[in-house]
KEMI-7649 format. One record per atom (N, C-alpha, C): residue in one letter; z, y, x. Coordinates in steps of 0.02 Angstrom, whole numbers, plus 50000, padded with zeros to 5 digits. Each point is the difference from the previous one (the first is absolute). Layout:
BEGIN
aZYX...
***
This chain:
BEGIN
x555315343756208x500454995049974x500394996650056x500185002250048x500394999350056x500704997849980x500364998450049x500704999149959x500575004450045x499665003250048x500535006250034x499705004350029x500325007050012x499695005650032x499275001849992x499815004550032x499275003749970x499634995849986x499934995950015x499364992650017x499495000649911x500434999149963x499695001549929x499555004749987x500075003750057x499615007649989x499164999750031x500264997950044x499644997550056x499664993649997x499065003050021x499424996349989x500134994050065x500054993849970x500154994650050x499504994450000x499904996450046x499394995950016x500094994749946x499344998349977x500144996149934x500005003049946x500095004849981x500235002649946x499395001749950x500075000349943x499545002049940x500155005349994x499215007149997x500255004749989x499295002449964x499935007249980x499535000649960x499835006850023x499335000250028x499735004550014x499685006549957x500285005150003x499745008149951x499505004650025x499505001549970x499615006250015x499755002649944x500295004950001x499765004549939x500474996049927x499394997649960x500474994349934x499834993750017x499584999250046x499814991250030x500644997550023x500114993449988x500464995850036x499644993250014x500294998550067x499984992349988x500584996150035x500084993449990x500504997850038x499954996050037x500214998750068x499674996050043x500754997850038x499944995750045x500474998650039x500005000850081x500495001450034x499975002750096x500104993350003x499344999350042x499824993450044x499655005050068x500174998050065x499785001350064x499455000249991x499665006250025x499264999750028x499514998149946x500245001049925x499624999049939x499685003249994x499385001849998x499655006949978x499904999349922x500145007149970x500185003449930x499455001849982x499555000549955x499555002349985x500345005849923x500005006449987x500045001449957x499635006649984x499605002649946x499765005050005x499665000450035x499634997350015x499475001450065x500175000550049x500685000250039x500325000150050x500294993750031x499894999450063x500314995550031x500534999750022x500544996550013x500675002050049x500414992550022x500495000850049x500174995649972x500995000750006x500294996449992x500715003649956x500574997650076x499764997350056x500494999450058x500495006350004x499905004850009x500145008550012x500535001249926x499884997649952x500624999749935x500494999850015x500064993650002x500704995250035x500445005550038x500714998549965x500495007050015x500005005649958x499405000249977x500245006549966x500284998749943x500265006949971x500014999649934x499444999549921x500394998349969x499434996649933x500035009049988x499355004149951x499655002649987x499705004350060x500114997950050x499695006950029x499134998350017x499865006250016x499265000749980x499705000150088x499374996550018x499904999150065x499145001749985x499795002950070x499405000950009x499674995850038x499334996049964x499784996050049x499685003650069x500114999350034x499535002450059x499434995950054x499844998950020x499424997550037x500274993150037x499654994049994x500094993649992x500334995049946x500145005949934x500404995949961x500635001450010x500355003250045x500685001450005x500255004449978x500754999249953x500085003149940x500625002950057x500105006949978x500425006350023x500265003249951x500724999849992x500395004249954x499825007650005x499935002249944x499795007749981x500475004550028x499775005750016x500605005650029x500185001049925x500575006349987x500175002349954x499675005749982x499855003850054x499525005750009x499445000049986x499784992149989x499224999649966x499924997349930x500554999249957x500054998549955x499875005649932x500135007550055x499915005849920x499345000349976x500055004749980x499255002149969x499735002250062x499134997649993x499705003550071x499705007049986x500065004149933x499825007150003x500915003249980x500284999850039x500635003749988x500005005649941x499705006950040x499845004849972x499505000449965x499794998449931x499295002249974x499925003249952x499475004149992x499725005249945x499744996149955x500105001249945x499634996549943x499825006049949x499564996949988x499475005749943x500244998649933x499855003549971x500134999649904x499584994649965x499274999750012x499844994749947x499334997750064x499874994149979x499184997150036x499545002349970x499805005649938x499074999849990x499595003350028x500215005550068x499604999650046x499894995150063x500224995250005x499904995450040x499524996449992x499414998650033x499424996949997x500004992950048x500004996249982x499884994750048x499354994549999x499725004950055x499555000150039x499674995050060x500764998150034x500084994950039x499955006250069x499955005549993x499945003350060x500745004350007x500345001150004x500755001750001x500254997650049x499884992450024x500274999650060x499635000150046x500575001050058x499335003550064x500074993650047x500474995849996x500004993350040x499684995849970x499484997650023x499564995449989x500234991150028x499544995349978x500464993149997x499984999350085x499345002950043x500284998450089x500515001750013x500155006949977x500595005350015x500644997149985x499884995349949x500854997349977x500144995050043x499264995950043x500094991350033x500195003750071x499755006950014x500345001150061x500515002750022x500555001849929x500695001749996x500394993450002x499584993949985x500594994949990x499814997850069x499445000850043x500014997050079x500405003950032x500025006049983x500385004150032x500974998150000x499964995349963x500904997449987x500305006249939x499495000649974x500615004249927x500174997949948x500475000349970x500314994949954x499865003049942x500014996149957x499785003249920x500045005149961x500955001750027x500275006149957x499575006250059x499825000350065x499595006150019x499304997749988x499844994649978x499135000649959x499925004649965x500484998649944x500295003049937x499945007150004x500475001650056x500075008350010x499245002150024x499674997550048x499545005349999x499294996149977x500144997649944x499635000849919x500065005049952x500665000950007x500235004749946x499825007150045x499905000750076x500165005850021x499025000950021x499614995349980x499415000650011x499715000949912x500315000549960x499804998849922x499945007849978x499545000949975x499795010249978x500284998649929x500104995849972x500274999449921x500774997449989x500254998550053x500894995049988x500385008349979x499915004450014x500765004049992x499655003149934x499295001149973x500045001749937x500104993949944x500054993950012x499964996149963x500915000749966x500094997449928x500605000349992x500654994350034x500645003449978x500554994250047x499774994449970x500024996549951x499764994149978x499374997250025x499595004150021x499304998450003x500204998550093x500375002650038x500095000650072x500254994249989x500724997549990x500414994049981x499484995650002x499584997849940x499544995249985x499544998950076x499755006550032x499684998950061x500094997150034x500765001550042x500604998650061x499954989549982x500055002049930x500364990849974x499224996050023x499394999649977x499475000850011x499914997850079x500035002550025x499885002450088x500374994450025x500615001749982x500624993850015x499974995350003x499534996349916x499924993650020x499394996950053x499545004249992x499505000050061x500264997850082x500165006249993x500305002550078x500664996550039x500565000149970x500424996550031x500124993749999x500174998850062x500134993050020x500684997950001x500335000549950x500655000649974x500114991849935x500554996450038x500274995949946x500644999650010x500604996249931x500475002149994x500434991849961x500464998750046x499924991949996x500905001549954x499854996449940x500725000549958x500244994049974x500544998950000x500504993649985x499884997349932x499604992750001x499734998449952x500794998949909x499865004749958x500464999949931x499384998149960x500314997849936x499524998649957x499915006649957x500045004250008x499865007249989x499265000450042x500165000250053x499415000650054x499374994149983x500214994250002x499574994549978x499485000949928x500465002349959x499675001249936x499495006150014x500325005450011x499405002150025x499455000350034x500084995750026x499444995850056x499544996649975x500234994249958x499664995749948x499735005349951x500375005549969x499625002349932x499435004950044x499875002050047x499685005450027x499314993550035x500214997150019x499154995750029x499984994549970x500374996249960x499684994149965x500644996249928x499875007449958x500364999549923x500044996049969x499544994450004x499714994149972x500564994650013x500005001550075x500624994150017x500504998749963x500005007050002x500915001149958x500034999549923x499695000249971x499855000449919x500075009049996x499675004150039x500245006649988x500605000950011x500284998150020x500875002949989x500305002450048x500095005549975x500145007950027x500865000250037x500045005550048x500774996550030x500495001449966x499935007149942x500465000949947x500184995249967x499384996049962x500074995149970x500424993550027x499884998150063x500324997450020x500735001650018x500245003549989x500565005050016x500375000249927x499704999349961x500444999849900x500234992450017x499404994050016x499984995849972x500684996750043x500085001750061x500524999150043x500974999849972x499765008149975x500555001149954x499984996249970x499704998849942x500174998549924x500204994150017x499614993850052x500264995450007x500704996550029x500275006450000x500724999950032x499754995550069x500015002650060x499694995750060x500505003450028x500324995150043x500565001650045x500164992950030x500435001950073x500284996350049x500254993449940x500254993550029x500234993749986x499874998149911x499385002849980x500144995849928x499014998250019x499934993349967x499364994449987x499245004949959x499894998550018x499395004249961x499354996749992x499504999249965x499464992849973x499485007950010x499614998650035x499135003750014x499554997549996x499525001949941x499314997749987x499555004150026x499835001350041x499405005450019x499254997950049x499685004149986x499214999850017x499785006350040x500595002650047x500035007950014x499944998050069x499724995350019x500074997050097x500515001550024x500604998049955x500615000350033x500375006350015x499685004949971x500275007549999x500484999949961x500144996449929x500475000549937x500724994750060x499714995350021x500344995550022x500535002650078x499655005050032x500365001950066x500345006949968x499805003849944x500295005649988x500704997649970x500174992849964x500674997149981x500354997650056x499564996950041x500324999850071x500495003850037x499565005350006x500545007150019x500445002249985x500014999549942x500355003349945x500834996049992x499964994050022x500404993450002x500285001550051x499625002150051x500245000650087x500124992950031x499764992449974x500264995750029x500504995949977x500425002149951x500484995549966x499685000049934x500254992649969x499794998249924x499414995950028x499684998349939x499354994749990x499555002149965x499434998550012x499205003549977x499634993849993x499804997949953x499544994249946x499425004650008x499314996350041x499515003649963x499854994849975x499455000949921x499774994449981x499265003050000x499664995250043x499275000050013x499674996449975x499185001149976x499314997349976x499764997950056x499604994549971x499654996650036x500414996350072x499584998750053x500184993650058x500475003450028x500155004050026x500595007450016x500115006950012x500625000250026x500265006649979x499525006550050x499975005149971x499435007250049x500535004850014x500144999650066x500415003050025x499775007250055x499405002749990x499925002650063x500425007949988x500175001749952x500195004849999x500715001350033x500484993049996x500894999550022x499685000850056x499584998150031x499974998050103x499775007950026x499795004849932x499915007050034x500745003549998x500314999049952x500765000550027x500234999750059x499964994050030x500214999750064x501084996950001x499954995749949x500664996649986x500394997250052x500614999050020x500294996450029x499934994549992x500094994550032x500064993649979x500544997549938x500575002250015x500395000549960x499814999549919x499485006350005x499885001849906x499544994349973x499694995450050x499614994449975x500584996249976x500474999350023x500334993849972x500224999749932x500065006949958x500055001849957x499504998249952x499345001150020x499544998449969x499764992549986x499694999149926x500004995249980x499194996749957x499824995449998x499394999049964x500094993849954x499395001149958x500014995249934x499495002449990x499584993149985x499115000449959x500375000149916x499615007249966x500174999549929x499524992849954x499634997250027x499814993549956x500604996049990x500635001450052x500554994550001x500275000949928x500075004749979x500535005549973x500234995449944x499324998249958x500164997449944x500324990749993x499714996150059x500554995450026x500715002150027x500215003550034x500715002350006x500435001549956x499505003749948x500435000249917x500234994549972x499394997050012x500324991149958x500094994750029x500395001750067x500364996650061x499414992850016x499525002050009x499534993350004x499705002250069x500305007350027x499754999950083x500264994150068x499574998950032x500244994250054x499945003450062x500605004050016x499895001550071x500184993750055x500204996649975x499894994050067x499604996450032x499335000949938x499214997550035x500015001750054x499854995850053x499795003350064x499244998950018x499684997349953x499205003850017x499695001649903x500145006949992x499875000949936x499074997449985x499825001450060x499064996950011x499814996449994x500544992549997x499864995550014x499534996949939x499544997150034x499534995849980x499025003249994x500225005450051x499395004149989x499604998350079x500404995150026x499704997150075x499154996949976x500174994249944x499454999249979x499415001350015x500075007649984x499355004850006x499514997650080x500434996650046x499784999550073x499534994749993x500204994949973x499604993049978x499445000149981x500025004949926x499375000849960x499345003350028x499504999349978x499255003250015x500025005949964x499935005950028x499925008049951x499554999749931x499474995250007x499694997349931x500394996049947x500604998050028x500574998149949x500395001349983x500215007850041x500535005449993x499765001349942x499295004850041x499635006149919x499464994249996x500275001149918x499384997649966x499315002350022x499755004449996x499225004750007x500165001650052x500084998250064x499874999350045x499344998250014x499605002850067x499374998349999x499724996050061x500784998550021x499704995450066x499954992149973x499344997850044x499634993249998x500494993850016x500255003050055x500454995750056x500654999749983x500394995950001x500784998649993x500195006350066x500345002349996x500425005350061x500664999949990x500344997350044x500944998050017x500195004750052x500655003749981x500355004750055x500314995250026x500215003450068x500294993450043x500695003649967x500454993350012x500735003049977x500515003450059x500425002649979x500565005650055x500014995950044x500045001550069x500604996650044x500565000449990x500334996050065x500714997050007x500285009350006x499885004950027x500335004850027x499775006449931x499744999849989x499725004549919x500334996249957x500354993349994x500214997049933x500875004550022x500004996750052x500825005150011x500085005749985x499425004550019x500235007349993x500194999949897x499424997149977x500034999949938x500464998049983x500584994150022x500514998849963x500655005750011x499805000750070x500635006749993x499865008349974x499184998249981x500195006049952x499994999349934x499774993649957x500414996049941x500655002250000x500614998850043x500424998450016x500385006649974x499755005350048x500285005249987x499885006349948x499364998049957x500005000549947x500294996349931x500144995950028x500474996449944x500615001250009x500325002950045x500725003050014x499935005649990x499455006449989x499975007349978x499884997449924x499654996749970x500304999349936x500424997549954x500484993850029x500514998049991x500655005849995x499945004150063x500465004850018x499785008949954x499314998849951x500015006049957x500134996949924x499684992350004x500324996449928x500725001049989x500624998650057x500594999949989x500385006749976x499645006450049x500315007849964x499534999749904x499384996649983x499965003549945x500484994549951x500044995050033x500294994549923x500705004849984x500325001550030x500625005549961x499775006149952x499285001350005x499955005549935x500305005649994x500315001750074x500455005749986x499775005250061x499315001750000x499785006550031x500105008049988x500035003550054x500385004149979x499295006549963x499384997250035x499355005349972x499474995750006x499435003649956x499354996749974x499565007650042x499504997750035x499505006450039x499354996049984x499485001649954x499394997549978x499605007450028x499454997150045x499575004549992x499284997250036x499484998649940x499474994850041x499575003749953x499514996650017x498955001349989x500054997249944x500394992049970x500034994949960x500365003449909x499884997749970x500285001149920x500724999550030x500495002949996x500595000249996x500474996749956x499645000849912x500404996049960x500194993050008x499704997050006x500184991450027x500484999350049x499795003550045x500605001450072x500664998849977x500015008449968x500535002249993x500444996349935x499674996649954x500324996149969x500624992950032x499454999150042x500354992150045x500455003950028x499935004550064x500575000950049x500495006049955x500094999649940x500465003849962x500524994949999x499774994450003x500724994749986x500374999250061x499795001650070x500434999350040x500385004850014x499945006949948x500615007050021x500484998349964x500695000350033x500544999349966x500105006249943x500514999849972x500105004649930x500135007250029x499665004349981x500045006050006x499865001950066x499594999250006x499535001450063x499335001849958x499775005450077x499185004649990x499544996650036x499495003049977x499324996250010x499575006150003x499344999850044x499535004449968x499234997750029x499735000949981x499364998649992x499455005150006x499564999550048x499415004049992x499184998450012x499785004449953x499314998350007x499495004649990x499385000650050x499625008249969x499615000249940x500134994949956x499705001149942x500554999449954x500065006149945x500504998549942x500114996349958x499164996949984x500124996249954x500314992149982x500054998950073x500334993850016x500725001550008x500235005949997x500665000450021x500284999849913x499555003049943x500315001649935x499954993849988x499494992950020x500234995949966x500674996350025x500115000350069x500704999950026x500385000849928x499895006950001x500845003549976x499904999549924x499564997549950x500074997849954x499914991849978x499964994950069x500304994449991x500704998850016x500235005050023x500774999650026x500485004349910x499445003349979x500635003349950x499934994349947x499424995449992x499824995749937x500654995650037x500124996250044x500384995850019x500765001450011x500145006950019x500715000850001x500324997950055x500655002450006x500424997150056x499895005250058x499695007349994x500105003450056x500265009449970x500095002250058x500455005749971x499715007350037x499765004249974x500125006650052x499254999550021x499284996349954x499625000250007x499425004150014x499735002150070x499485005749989x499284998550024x499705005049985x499304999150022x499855009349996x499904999550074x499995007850043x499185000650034x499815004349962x499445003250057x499995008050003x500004998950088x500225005050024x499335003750034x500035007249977x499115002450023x500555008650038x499444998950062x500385006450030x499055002650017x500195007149973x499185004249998x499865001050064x499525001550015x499625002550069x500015008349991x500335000450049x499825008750018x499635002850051x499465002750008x499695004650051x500325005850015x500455002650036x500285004150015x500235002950060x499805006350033x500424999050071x500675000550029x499874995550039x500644995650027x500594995749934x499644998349959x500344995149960x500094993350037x500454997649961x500134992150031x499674995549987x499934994649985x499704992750000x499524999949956x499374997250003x499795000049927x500054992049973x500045000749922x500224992249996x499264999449926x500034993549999x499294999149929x500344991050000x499754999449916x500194994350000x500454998149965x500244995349962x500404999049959x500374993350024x500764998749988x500334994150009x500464999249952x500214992049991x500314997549955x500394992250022x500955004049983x500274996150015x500614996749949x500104995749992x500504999149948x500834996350028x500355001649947x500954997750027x500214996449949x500374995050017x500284997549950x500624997850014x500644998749954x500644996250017x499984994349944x500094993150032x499844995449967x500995000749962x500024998849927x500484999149990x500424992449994
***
């Protein structure tokens, strides 16, 4: 995200990037002399810096990461024989003739994974009758063992999603990067128009509109509870710039802003909860079980300040997201949380201007049908759907992706 010449391309200090091996990702950030823990491997990412984003580097001895030749990138049995079927293959555990000393004194010896590899395969009495599929599966096998190979790529929310759905699905509500990829569309998401985000996706739903914006226009998230969960935008790795764009609002406000009874000019919305400093914890909580009166001492002079200037400037981030929603004229609705949706999506329906999309998702259907049959009892929307989309799993060799799972997203144009 540079703003001239290669630099964009190119892994730069600071930067958020997301580490690949095999289908593992994670995303971490180049800080000096950080040590990386991933996969069981140590490294650490000084030796990056400069290069270009995907290329693939071998750790080598102290943690120091070394860009891959090209020449070590093919297959490590070039030429191989493959047999017709496996049911004479017995496995025995005796087939190979390198034993586990034999392998610890190829790697003292300084040999790198892809020649482990080779003379595994060239010490194995069963690899050339085994079939191509069955060799393939081996090589892949060995690979992840053996090489000391990672592959550092420019954090997209393509990449992210798959990151999140592959080690911790939960985060995300399941949601798959296709899915995220309809819901993008449908919501008409583009450069300079306002957009209102409800999500529970750690900020994955929230940085994938980000992008998508590039920095111009305005982004409302409206967040639960004390505030907004952002860790997913900061694996992006945003300009400063695209923050300014971004915007927050606690949805408890929502329903005072409707009926203009919000006070963003309070400047201590807390006030009167000092109290609490005075009182004995046996007069806080009732069933409390202490004998003794017990009083917190109250803030200092230098903790009361910090607190007012961050009062301060939370009352100017919501003053400054109250003023974009009181016009009602957003250009998209992006719902996608853990939470019942219908309630949501009822309230922040009033702030899309006329004929504007919306969509909504959730991994259970049945909250989505009552969505879409409190919206047809009520009326006032157009071009209504409710999509679930199932793509089969194939076992096949060398097929593409496998996908499982079902998603559901809906569009609407308010008339």
């Amino acid at each position: 995200m540079a703003d001239n010449g290669d630099e964009e391309y190119r892994i730069q200090q600071g930067d958020y990037v997301v580490l690949k091996r095999g289908d593992i990702f994670k995303a971490v950030q180049i800080v000096p002399k950080k040590k990386i823990i991933f996969e069981k491997q140590w490294f650490f990412l000084d030796n990056a810096v400069g290069n270009l984003y995907s290329t693939t580097f071998e750790i080598s001895s102290g943690g120091i990461l070394q860009p891959q030749k090209l020449k070590e990138t093919g297959n490590p049995s070039d030429l191989k024989e493959a047999g017709t079927d496996n049911r004479n293959i017995v496995d025995d555990g005796k087939s190979q003739k390198l034993t586990r000393d034999d392998i610890e004194t190829l790697k003292e010896q300084g040999l790198k994974g892809q020649e482990i590899i080779q003379q595994l395969i060239e010490n194995s009495s069963t690899f050339r009758d085994k079939t191509e599929y069955a060799q393939d599966k081996y090589i892949k096998k060995k690979k992840k063992k053996y090489e000391n190979t990672v592959t550092i790529l420019k954090p997209s929310c393509r990449i992210l999603a798959m990151m999140y759905h592959g080690r911790e699905p939960g985060k995300i509500c399941h949601l798959r990067y296709d899915t995220l990829a309809q819901m993008l569309t449908l919501a008409n998401i583009h450069a300079h128009s306002k957009v209102l985000v409800f999500e529970t996706c750690a900020g994955l739903v929230l940085g994938s509109i980000m992008e998508r914006m590039g920095g111009y226009g305005s982004v409302i998230q409206m967040y639960p509870g004390g505030g907004p969960v952002r860790a997913g935008v900061e694996s992006f790795g945003f300009p400063a710039h695209f923050h300014d764009t971004l915007h927050e609002f606690p949805i408890c406000h929502v329903n005072a802003l409707l009926a203009g009874e919000l006070d963003t000019t309070a400047k201590d919305p807390t006030a009167g909860k000092d109290r609490l400093f005075q009182q004995p914890l046996q007069d806080v909580y009732s069933n409390s079980l202490w004998h003794e009166p017990v009083t917190l001492s109250p803030p200092t002079s230098s903790e009361s300040s910090k607190r007012k200037v961050k009062l301060e400037e939370k009352r100017k981030k919501l003053a400054a997201a109250a003023a974009l929603l009181e016009g009602r004229n957003a250009d998209g609705l992006v719902i996608a949380s853990r939470f019942h949706p219908c309630p949501v999506l009822m309230t922040l329906l009033k702030f899309l201007a006329p004929s504007r999309p919306f969509v909504v998702y959730s991994q259970y259907k049945e909250t989505l049908i009552e969505c879409y049959t409190k919206l047809k009892e009520q009326g006032g929307t157009v071009n209504l759907r409710l999509s679930d989309t199932w793509l089969s799993t194939f076992n096949v060799l060398k097929s593409g992706l496998l996908w499982d799972g079902y998603t559901v997203c809906r569009f609407q144009d308010c008339s």
